[in-house]
mmCIF file of the N, C-alpha and C atoms, coordinates in Angstrom:
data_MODEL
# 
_entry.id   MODEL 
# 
loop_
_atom_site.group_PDB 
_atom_site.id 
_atom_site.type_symbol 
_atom_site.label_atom_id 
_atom_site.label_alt_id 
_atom_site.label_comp_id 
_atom_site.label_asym_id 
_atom_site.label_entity_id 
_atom_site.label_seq_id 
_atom_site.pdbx_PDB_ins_code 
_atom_site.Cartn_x 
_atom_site.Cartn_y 
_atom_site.Cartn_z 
_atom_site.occupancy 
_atom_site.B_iso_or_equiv 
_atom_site.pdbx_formal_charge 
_atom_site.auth_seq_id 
_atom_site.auth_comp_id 
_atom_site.auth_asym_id 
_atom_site.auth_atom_id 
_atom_site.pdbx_PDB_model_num 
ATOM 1   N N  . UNK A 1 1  ? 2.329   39.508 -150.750 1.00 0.00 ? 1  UNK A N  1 
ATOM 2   C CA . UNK A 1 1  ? 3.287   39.031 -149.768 1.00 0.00 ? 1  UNK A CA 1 
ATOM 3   C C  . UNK A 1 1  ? 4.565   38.629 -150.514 1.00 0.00 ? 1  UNK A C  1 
ATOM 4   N N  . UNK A 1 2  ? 5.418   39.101 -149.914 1.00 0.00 ? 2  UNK A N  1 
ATOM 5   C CA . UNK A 1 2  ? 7.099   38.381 -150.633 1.00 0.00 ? 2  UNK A CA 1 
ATOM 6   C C  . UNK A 1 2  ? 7.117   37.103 -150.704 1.00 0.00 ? 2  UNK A C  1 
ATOM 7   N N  . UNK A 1 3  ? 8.026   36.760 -151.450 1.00 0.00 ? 3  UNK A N  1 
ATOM 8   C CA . UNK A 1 3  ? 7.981   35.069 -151.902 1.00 0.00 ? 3  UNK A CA 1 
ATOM 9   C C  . UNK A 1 3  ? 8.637   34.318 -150.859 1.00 0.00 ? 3  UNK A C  1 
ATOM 10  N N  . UNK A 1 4  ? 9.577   34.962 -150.029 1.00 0.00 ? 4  UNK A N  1 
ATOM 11  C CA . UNK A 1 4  ? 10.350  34.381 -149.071 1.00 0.00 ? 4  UNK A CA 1 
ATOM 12  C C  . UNK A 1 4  ? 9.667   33.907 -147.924 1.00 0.00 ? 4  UNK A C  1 
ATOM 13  N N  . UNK A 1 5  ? 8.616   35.234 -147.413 1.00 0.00 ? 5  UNK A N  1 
ATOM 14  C CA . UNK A 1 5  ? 7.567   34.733 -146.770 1.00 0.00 ? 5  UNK A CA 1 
ATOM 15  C C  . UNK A 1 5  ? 6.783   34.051 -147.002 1.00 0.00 ? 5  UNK A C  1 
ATOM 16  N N  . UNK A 1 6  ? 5.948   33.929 -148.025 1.00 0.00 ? 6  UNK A N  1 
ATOM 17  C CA . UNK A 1 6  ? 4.771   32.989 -148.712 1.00 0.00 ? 6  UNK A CA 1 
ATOM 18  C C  . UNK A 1 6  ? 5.648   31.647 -148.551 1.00 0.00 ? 6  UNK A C  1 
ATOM 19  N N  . UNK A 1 7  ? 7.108   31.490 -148.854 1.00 0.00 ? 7  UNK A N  1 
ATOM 20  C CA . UNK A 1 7  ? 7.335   30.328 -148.600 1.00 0.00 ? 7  UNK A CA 1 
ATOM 21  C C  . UNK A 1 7  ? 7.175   29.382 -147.132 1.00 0.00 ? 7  UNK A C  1 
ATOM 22  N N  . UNK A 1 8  ? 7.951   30.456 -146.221 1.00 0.00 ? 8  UNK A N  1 
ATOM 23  C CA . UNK A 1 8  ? 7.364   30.551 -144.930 1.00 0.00 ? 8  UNK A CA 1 
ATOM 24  C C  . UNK A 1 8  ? 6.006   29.935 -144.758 1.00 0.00 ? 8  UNK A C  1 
ATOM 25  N N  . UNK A 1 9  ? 5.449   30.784 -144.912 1.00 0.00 ? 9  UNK A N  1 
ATOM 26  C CA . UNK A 1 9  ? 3.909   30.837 -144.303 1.00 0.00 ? 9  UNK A CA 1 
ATOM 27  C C  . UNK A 1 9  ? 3.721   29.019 -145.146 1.00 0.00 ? 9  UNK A C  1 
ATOM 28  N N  . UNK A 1 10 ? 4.178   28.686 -146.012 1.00 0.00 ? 10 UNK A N  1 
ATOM 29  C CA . UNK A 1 10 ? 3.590   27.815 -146.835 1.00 0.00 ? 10 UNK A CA 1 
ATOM 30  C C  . UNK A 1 10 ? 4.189   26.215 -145.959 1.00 0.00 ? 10 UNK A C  1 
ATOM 31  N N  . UNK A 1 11 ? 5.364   26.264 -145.797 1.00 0.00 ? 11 UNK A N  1 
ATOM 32  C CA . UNK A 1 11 ? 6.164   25.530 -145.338 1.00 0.00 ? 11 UNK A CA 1 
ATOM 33  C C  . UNK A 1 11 ? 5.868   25.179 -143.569 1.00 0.00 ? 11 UNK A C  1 
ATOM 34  N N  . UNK A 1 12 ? 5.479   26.160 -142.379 1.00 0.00 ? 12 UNK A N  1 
ATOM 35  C CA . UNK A 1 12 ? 4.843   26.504 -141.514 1.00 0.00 ? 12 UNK A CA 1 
ATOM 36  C C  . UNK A 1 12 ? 3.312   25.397 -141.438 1.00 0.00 ? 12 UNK A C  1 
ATOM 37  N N  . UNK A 1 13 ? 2.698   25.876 -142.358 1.00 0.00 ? 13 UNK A N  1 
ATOM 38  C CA . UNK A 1 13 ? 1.475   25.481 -142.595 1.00 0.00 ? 13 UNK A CA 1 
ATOM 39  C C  . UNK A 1 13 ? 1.292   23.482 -143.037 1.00 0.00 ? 13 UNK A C  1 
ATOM 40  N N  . UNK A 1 14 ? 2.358   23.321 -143.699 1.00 0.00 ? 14 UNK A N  1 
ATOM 41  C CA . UNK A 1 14 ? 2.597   21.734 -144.076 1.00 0.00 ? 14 UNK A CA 1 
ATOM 42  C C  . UNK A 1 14 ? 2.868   21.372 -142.686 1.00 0.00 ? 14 UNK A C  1 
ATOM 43  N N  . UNK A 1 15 ? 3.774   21.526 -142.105 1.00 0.00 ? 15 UNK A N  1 
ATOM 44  C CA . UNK A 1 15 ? 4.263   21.086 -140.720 1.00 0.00 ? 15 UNK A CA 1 
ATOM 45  C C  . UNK A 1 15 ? 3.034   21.268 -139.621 1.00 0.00 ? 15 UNK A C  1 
ATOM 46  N N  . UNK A 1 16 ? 2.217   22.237 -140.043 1.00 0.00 ? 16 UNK A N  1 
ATOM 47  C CA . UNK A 1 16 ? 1.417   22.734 -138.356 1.00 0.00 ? 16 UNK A CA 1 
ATOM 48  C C  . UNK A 1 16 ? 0.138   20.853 -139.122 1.00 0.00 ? 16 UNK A C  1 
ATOM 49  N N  . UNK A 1 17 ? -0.170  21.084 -140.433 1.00 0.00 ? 17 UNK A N  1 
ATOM 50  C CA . UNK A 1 17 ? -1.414  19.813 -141.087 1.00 0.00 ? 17 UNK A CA 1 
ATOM 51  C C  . UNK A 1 17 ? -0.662  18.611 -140.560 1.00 0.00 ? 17 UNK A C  1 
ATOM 52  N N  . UNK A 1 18 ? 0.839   18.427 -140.259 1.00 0.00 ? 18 UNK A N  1 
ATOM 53  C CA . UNK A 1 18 ? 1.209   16.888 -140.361 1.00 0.00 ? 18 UNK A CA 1 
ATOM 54  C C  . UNK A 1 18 ? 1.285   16.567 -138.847 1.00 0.00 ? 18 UNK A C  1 
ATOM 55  N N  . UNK A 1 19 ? 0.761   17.840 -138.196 1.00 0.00 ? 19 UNK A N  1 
ATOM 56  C CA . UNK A 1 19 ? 1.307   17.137 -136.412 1.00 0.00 ? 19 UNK A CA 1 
ATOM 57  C C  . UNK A 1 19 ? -0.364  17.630 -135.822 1.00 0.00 ? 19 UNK A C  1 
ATOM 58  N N  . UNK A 1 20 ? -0.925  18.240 -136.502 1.00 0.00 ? 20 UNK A N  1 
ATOM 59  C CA . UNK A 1 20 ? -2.563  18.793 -135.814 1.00 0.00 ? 20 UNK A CA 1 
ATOM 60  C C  . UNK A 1 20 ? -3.456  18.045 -136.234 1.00 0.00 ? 20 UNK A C  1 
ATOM 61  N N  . UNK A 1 21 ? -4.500  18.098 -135.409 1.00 0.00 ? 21 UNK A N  1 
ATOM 62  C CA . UNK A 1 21 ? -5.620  17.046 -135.487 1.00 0.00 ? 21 UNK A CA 1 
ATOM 63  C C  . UNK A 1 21 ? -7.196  17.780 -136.097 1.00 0.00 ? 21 UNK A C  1 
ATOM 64  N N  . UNK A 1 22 ? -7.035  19.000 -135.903 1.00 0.00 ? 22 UNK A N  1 
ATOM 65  C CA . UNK A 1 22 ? -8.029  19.674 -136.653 1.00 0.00 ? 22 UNK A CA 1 
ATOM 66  C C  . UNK A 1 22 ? -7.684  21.330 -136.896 1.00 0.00 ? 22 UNK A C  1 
ATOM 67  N N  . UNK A 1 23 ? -8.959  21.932 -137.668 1.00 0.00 ? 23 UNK A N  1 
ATOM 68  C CA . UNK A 1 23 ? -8.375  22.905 -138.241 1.00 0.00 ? 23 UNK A CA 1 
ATOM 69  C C  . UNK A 1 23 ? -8.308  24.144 -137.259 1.00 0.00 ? 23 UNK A C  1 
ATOM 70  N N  . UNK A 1 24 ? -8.437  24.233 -136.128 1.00 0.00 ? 24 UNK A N  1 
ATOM 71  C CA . UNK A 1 24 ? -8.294  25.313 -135.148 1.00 0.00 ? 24 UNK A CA 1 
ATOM 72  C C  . UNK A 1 24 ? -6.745  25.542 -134.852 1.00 0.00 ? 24 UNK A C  1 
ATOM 73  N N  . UNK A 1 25 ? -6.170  23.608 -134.514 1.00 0.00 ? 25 UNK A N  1 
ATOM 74  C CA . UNK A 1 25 ? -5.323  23.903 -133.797 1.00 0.00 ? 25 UNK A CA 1 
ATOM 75  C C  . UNK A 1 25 ? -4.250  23.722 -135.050 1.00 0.00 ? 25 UNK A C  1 
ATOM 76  N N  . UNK A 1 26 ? -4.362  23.794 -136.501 1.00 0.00 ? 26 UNK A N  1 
ATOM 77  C CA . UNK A 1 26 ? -3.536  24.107 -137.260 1.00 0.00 ? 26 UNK A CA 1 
ATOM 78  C C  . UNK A 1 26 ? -3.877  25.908 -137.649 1.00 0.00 ? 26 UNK A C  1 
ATOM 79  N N  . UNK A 1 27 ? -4.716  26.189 -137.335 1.00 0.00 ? 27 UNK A N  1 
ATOM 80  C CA . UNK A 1 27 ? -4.676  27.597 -137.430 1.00 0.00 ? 27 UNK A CA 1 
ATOM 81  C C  . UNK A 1 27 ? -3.753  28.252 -136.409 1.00 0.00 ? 27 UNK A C  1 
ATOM 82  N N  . UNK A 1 28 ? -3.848  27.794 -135.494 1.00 0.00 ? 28 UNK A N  1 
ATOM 83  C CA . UNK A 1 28 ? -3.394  28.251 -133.980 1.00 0.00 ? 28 UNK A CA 1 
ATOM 84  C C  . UNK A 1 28 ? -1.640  27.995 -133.907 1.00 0.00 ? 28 UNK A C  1 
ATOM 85  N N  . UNK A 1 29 ? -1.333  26.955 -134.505 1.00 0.00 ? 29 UNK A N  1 
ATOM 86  C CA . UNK A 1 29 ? 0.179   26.772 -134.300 1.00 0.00 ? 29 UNK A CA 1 
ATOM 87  C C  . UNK A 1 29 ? 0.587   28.391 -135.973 1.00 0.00 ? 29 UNK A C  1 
ATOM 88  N N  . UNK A 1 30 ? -0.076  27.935 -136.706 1.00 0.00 ? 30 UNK A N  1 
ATOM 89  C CA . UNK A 1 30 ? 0.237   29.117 -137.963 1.00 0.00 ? 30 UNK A CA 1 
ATOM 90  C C  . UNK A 1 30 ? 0.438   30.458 -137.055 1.00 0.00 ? 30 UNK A C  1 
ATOM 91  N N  . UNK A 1 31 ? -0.664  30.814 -136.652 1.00 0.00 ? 31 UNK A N  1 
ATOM 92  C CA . UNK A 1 31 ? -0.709  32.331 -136.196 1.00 0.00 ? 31 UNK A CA 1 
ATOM 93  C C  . UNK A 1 31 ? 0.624   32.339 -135.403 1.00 0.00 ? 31 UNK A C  1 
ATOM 94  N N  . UNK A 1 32 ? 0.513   31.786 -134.055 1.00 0.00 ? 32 UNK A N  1 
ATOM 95  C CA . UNK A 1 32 ? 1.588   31.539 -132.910 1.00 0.00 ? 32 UNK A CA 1 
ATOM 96  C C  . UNK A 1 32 ? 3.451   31.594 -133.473 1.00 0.00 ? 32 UNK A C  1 
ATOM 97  N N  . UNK A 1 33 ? 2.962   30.833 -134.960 1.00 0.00 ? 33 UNK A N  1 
ATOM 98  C CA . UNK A 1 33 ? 4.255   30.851 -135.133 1.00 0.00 ? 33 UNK A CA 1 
ATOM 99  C C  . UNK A 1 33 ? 4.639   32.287 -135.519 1.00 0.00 ? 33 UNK A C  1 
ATOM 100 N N  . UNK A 1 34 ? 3.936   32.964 -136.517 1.00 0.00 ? 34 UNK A N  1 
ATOM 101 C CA . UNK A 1 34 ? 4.387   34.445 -137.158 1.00 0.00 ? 34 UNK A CA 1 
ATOM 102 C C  . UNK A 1 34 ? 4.269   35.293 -135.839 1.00 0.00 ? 34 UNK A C  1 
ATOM 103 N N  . UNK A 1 35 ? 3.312   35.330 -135.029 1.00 0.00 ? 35 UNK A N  1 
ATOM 104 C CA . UNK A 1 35 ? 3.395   36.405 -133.538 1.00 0.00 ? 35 UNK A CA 1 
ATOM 105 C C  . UNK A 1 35 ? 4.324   36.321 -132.816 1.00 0.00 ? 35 UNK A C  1 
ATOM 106 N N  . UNK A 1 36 ? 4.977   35.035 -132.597 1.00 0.00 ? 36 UNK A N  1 
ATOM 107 C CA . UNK A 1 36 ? 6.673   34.871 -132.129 1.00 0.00 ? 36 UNK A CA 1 
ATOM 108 C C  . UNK A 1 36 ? 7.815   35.652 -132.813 1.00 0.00 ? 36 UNK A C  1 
ATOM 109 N N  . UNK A 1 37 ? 7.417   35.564 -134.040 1.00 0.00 ? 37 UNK A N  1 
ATOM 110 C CA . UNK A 1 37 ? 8.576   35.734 -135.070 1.00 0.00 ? 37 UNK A CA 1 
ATOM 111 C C  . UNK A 1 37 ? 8.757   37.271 -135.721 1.00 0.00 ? 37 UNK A C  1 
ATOM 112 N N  . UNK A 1 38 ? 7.397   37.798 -135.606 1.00 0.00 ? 38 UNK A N  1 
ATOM 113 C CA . UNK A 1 38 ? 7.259   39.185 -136.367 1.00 0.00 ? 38 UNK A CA 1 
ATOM 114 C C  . UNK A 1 38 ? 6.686   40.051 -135.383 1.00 0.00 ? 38 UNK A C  1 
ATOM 115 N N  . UNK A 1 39 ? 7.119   40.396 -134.046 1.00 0.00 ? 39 UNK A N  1 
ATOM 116 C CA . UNK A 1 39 ? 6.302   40.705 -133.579 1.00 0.00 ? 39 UNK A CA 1 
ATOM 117 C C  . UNK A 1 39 ? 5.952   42.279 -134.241 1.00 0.00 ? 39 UNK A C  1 
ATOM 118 N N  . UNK A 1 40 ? 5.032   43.116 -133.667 1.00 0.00 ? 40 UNK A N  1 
ATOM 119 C CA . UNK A 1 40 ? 4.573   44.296 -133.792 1.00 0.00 ? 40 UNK A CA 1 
ATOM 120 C C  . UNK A 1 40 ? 3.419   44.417 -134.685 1.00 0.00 ? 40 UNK A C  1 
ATOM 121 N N  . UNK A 1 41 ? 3.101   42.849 -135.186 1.00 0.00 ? 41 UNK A N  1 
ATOM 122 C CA . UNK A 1 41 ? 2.011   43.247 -136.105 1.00 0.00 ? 41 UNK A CA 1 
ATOM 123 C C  . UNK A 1 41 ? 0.831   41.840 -135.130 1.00 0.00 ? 41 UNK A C  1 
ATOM 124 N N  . UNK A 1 42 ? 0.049   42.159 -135.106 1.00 0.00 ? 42 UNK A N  1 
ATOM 125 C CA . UNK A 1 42 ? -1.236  40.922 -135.062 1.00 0.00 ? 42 UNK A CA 1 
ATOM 126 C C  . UNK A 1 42 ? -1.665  40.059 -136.500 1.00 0.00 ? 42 UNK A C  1 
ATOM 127 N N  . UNK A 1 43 ? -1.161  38.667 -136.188 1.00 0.00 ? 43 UNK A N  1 
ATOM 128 C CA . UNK A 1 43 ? -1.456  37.820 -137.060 1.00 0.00 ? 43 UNK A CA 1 
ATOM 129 C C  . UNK A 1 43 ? -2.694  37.271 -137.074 1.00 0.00 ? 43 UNK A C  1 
ATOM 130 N N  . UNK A 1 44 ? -3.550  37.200 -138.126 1.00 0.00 ? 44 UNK A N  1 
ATOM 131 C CA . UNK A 1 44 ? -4.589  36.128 -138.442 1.00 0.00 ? 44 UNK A CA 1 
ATOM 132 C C  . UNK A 1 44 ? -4.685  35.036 -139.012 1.00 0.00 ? 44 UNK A C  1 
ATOM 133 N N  . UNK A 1 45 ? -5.338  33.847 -138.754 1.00 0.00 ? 45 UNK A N  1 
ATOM 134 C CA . UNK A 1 45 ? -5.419  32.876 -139.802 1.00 0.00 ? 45 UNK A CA 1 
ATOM 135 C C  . UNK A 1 45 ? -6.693  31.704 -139.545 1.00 0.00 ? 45 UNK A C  1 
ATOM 136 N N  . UNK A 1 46 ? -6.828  31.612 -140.651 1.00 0.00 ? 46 UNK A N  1 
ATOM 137 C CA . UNK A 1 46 ? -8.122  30.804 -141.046 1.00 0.00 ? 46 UNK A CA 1 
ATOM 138 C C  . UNK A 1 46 ? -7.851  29.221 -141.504 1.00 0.00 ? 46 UNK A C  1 
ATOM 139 N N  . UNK A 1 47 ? -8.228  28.414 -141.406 1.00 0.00 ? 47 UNK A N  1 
ATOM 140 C CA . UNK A 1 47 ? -7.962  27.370 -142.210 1.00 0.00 ? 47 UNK A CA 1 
ATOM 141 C C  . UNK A 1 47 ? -9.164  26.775 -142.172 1.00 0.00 ? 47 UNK A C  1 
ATOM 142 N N  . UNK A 1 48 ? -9.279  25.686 -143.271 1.00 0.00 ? 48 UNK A N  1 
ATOM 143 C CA . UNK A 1 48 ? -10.496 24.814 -143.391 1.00 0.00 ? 48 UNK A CA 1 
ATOM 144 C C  . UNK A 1 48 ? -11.345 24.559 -145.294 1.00 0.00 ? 48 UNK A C  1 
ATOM 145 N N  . UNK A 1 49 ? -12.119 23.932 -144.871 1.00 0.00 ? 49 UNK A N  1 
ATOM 146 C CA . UNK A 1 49 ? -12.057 23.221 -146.643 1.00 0.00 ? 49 UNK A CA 1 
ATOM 147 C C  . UNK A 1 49 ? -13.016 23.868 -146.954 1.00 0.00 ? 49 UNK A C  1 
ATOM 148 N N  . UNK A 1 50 ? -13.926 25.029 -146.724 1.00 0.00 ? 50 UNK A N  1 
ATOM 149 C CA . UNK A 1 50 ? -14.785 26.040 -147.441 1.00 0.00 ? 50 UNK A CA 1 
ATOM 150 C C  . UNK A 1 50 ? -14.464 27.586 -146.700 1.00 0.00 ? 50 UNK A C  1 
ATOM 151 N N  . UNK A 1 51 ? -13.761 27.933 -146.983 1.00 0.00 ? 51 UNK A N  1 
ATOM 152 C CA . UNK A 1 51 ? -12.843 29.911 -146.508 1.00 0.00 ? 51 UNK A CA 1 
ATOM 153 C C  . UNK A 1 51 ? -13.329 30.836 -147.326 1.00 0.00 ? 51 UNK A C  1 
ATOM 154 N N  . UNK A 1 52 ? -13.964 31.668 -147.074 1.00 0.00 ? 52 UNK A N  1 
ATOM 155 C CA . UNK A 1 52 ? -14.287 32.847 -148.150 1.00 0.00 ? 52 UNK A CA 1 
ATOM 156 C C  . UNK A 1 52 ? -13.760 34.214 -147.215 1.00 0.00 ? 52 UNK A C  1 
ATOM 157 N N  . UNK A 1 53 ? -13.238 35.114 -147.437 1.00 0.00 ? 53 UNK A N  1 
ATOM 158 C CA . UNK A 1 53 ? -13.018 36.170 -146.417 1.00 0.00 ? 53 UNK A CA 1 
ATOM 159 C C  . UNK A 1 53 ? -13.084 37.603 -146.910 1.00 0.00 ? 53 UNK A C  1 
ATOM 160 N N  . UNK A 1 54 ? -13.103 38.617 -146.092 1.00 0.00 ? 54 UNK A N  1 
ATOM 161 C CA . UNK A 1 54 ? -12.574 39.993 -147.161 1.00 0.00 ? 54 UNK A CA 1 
ATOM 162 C C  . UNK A 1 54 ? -12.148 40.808 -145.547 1.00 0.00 ? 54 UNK A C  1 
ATOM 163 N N  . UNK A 1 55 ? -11.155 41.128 -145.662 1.00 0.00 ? 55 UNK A N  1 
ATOM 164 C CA . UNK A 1 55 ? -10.673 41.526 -144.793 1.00 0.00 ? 55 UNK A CA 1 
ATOM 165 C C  . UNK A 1 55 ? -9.603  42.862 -144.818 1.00 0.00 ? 55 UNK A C  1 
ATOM 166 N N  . UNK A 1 56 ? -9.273  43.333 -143.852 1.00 0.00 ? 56 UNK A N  1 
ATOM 167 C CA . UNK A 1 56 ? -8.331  44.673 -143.660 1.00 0.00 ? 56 UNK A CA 1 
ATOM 168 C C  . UNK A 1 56 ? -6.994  44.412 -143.336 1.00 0.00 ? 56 UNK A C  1 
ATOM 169 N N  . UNK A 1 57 ? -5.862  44.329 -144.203 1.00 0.00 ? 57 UNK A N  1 
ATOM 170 C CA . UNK A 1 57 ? -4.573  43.715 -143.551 1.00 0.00 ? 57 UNK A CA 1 
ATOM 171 C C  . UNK A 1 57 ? -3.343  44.865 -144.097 1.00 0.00 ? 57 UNK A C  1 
ATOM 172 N N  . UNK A 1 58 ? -2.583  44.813 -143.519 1.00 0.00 ? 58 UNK A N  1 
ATOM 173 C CA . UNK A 1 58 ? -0.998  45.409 -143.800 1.00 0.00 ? 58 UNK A CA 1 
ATOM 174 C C  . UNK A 1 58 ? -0.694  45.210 -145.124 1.00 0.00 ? 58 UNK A C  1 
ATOM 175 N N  . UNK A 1 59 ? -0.161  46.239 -146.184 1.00 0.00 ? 59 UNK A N  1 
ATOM 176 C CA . UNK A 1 59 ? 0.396   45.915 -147.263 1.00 0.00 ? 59 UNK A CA 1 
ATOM 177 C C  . UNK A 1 59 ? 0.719   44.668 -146.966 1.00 0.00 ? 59 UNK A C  1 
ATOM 178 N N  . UNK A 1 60 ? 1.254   44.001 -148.081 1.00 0.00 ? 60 UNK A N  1 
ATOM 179 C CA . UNK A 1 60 ? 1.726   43.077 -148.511 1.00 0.00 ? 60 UNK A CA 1 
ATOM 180 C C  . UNK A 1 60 ? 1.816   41.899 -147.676 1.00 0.00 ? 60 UNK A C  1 
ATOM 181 N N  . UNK A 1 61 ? 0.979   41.914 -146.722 1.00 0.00 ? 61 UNK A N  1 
ATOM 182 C CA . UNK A 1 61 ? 0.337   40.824 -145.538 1.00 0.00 ? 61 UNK A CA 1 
ATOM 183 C C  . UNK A 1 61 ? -0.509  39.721 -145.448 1.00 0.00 ? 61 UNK A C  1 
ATOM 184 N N  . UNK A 1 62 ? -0.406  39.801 -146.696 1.00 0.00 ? 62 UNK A N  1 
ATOM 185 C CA . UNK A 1 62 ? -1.769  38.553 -147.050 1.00 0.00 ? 62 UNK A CA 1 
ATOM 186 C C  . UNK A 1 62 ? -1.752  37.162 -148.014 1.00 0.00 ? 62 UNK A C  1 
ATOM 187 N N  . UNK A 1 63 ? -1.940  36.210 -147.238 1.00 0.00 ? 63 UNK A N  1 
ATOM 188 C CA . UNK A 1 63 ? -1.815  34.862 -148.367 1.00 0.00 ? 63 UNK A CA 1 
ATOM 189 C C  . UNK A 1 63 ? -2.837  33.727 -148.144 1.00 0.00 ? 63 UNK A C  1 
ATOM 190 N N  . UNK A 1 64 ? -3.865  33.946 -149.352 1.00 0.00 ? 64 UNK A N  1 
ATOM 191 C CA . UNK A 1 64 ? -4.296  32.663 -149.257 1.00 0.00 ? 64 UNK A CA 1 
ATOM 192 C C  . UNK A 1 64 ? -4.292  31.734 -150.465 1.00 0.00 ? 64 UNK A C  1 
ATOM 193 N N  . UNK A 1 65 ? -3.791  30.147 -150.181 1.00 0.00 ? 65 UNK A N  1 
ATOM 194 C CA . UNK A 1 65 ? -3.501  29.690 -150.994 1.00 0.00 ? 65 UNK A CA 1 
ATOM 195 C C  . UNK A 1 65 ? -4.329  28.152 -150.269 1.00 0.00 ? 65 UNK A C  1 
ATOM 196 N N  . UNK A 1 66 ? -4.385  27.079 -151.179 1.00 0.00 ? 66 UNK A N  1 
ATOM 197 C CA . UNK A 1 66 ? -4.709  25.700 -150.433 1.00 0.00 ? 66 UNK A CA 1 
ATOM 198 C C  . UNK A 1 66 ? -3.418  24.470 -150.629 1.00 0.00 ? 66 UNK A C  1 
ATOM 199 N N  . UNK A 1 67 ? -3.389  24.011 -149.615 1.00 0.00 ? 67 UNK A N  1 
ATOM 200 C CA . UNK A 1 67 ? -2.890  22.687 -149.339 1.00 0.00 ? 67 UNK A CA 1 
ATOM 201 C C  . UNK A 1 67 ? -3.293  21.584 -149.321 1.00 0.00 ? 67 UNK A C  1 
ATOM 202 N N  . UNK A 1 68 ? -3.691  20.670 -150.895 1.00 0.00 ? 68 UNK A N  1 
ATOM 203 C CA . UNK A 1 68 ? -4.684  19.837 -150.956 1.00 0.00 ? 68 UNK A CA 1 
ATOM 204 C C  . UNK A 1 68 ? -6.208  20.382 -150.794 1.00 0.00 ? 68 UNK A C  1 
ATOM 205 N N  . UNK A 1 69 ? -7.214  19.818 -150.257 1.00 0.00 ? 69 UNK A N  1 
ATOM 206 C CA . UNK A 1 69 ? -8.372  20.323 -150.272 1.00 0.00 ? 69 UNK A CA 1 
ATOM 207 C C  . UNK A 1 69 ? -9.107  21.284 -149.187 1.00 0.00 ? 69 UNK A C  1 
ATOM 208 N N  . UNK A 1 70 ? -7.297  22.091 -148.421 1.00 0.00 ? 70 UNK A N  1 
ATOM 209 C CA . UNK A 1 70 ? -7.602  22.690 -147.170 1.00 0.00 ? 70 UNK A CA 1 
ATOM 210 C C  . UNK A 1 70 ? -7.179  24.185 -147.434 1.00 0.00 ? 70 UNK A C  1 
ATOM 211 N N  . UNK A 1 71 ? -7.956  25.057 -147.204 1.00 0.00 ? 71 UNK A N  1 
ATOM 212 C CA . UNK A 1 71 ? -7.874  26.309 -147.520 1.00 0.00 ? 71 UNK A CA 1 
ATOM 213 C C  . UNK A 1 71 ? -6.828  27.039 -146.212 1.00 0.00 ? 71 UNK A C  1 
ATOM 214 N N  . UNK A 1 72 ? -5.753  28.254 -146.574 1.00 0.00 ? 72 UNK A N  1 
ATOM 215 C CA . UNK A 1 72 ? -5.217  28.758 -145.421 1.00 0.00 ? 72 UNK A CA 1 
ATOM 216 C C  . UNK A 1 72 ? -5.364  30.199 -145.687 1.00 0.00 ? 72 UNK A C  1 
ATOM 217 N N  . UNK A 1 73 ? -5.783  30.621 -145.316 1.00 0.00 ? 73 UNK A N  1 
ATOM 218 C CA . UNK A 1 73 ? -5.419  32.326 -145.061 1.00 0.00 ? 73 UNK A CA 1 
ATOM 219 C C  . UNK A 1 73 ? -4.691  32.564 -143.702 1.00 0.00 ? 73 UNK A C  1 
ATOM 220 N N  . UNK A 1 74 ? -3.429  33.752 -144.362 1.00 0.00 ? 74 UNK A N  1 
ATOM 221 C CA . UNK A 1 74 ? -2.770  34.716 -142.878 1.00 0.00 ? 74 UNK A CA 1 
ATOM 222 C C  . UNK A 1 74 ? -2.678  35.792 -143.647 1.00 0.00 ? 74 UNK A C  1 
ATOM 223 N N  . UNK A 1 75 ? -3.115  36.802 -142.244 1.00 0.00 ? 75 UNK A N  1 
ATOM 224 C CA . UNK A 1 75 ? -2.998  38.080 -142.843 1.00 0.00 ? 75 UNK A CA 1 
ATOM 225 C C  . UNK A 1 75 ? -2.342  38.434 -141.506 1.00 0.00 ? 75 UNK A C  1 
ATOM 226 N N  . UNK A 1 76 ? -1.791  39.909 -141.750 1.00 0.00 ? 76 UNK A N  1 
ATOM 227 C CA . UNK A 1 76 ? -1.754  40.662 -140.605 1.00 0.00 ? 76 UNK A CA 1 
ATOM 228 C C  . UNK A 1 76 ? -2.439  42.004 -140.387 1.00 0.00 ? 76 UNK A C  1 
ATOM 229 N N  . UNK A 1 77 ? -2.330  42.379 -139.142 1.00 0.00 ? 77 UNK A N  1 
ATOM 230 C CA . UNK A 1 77 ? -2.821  43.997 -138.881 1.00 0.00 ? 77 UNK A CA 1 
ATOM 231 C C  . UNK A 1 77 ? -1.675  44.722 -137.941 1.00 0.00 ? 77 UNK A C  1 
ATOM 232 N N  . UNK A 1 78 ? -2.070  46.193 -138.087 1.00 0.00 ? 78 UNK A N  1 
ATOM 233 C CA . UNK A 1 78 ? -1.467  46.566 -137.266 1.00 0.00 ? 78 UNK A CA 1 
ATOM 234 C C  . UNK A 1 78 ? -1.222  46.764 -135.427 1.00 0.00 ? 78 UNK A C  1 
# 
């Protein structure tokens, strides 16, 4: 994923942990936000403090990184 995005996605993700109360509905504001923003692709995302995944996504569509002891994956598809 580009760095501009990863920042995105990274920055997105701090904001969705400081206003959500659990990990659905910080998954849910993540996705919502990139499906607004990018449309034409289907966004995924995972969050939570044990994530393992293997999945099918768009070049350069994929980031998982943690925020403290909370795991995030977004990917997209076509």
């Amino acid at each position: 994923m580009e760095q501009e995005l990863q920042d995105e996605v990274i920055a997105v993700a701090q904001v969705a942990m400081s206003t959500e109360t659990n990990e659905q509905e910080i998954a849910a504001k993540v996705k919502q936000h990139f499906e607004q923003k990018y449309h034409g692709l289907l966004w995924h995302c995972c969050v939570g403090r044990n994530v393992a995944c293997y999945v099918t996504h768009e070049q350069s569509k994929f980031l998982y990184f943690y925020i403290g002891q909370m795991a995030v994956v977004l990917f997209a598809t076509a």
